[in-house]
C-alpha beads as a LAMMPS data file, in Angstrom:
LAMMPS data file: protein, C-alpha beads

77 atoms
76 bonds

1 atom types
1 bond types

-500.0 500.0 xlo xhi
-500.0 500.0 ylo yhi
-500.0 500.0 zlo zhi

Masses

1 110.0

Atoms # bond

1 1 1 126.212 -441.401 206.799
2 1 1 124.832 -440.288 210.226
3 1 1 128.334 -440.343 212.180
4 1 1 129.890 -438.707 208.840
5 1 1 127.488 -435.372 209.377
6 1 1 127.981 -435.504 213.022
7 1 1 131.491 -435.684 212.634
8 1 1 131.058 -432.799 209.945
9 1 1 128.996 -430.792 212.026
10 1 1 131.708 -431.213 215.336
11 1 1 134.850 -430.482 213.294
12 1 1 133.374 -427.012 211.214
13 1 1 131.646 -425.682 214.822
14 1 1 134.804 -426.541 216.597
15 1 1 137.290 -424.971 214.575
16 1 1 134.683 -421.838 214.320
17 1 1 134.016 -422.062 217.942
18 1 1 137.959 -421.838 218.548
19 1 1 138.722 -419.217 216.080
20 1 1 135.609 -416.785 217.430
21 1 1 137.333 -417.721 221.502
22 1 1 140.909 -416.784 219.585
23 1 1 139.121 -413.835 218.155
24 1 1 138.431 -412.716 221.946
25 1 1 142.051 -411.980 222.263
26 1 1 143.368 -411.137 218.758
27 1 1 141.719 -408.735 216.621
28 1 1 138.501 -410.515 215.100
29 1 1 134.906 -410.198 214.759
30 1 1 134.521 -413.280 217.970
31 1 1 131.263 -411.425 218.580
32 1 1 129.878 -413.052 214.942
33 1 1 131.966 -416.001 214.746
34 1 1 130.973 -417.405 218.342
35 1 1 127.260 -417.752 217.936
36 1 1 127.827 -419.052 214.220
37 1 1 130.048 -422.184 215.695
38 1 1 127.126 -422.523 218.266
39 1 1 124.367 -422.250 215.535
40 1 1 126.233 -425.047 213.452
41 1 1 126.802 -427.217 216.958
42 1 1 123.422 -426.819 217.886
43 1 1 122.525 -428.935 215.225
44 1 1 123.672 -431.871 217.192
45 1 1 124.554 -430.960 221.058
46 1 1 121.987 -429.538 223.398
47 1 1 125.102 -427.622 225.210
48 1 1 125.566 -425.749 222.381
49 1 1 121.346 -424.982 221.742
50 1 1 121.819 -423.861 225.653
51 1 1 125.003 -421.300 225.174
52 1 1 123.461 -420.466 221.850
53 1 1 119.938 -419.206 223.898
54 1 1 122.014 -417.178 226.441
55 1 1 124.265 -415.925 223.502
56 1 1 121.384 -414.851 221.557
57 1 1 119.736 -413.681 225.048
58 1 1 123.178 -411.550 225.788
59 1 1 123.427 -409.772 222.371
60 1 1 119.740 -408.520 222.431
61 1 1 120.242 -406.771 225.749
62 1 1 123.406 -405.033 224.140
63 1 1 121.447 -404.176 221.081
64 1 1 118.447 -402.663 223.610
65 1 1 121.270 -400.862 225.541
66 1 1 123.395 -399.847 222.313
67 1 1 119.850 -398.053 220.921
68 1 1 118.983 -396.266 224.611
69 1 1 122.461 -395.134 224.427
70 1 1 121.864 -393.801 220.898
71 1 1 119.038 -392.053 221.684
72 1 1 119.810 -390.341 225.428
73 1 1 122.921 -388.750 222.841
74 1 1 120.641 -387.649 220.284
75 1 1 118.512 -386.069 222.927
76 1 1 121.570 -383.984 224.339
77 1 1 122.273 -382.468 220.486

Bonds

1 1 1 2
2 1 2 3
3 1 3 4
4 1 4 5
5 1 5 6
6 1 6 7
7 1 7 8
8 1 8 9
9 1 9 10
10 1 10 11
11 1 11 12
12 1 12 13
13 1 13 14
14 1 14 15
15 1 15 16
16 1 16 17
17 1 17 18
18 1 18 19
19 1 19 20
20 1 20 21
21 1 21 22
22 1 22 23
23 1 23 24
24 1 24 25
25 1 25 26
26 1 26 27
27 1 27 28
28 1 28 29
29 1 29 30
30 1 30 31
31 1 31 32
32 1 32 33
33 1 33 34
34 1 34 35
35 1 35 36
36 1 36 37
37 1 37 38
38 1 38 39
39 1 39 40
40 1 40 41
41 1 41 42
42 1 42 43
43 1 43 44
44 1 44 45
45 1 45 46
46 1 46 47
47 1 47 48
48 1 48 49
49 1 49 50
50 1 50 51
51 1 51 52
52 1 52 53
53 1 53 54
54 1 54 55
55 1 55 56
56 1 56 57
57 1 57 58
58 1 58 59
59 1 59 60
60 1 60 61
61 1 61 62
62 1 62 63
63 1 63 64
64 1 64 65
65 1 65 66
66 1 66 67
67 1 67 68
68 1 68 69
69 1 69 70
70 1 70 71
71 1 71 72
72 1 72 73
73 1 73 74
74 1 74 75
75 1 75 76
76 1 76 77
């Protein structure tokens, strides 16, 4: 039962994981499917906890800059 859920687990994130690095390319939201696949691998591989930290790491810092942007425009109007 333990191999089946890994096995589960590796095939979902995978194809996810693929689609979101397809998505990079091709029109897609990659930015939402990458760190879903790693949040589903994560459940079994420490890679994927590790990408999944500097993903999660990466998209606050765009958030903080996204909202600084926001607000040096709305200071200009």
């Amino acid at each position: 039962m333990q191999k089946l859920k890994k096995l589960s687990i590796t095939i979902i994130g995978g194809l996810l994981l693929l689609l979101g690095l397809i998505m990079i390319v091709l029109p897609g939201p990659a930015i939402l499917i990458i760190p879903l696949a790693l949040t589903i691998l994560a459940l079994e591989y420490q890679w994927a906890k590790h990408y999944l930290k500097i993903s999660q790491r990466m998209l606050s810092q765009a958030g903080r800059k996204m909202d600084a942007f926001i607000r040096k425009l709305k200071r200009k109007h």
